[in-house]
N, C-alpha and C positions, 0 to 999 in steps of 0.2 A: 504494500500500500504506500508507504514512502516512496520508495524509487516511480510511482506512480505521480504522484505530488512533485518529483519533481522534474518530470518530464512534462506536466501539465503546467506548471506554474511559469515557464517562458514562456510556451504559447497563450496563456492566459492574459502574460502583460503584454505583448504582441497584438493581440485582439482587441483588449482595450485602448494601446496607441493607436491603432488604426480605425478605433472609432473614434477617438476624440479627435483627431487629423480631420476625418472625414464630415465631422461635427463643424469643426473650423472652417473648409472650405466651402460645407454648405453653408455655412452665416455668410460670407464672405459674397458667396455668388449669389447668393440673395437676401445681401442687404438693399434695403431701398434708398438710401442716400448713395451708395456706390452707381447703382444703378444710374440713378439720374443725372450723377456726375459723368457716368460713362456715354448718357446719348449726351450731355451737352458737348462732351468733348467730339463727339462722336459729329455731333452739326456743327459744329466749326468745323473739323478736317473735310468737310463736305464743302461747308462755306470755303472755302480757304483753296478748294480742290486740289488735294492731297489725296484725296480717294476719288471713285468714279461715282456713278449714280447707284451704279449695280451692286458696288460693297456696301455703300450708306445703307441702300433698303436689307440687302441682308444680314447685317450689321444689327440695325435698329430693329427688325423683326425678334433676332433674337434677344436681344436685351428688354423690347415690351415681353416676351414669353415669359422672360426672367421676373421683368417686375410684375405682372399678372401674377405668378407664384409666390411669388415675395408677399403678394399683399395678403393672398388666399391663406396663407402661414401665419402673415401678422394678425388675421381675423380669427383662426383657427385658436391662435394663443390667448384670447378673450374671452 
């Protein structure tokens, strides 16, 4: 049973870094203040034309998908 415990106990803390990682990048990709720093930045390199039309909308498609989740989580946690 020992030798058991501790062959489990590195995977164990392996598992839990890899949720807490995974925790963080999810805040991350759906916080909402990043978000909308990201299309502002995002319509300026359009403005600016640093991108074409074709990146902006694909671009900005995915960061609205992002902030739609974002918000559905922030309601969620209410």
């Amino acid at each position: 049973m020992m030798i058991f415990k501790l062959f489990t106990l590195p995977i164990r803390s392996l598992i839990k870094l890899g949720e807490k990682i995974q925790e963080e990048v999810d805040q991350e990709l759906y916080d909402l203040t990043n978000i909308q720093q990201q299309l502002i930045e995002l319509h300026m390199m359009y403005d600016m034309e640093e991108i074409d039309e074709e990146a902006y909308i694909e671009r900005e498609q995915e960061l609205l998908n992002r902030y739609k989740i974002a918000k559905e989580r922030e309601k969620n946690e209410y």
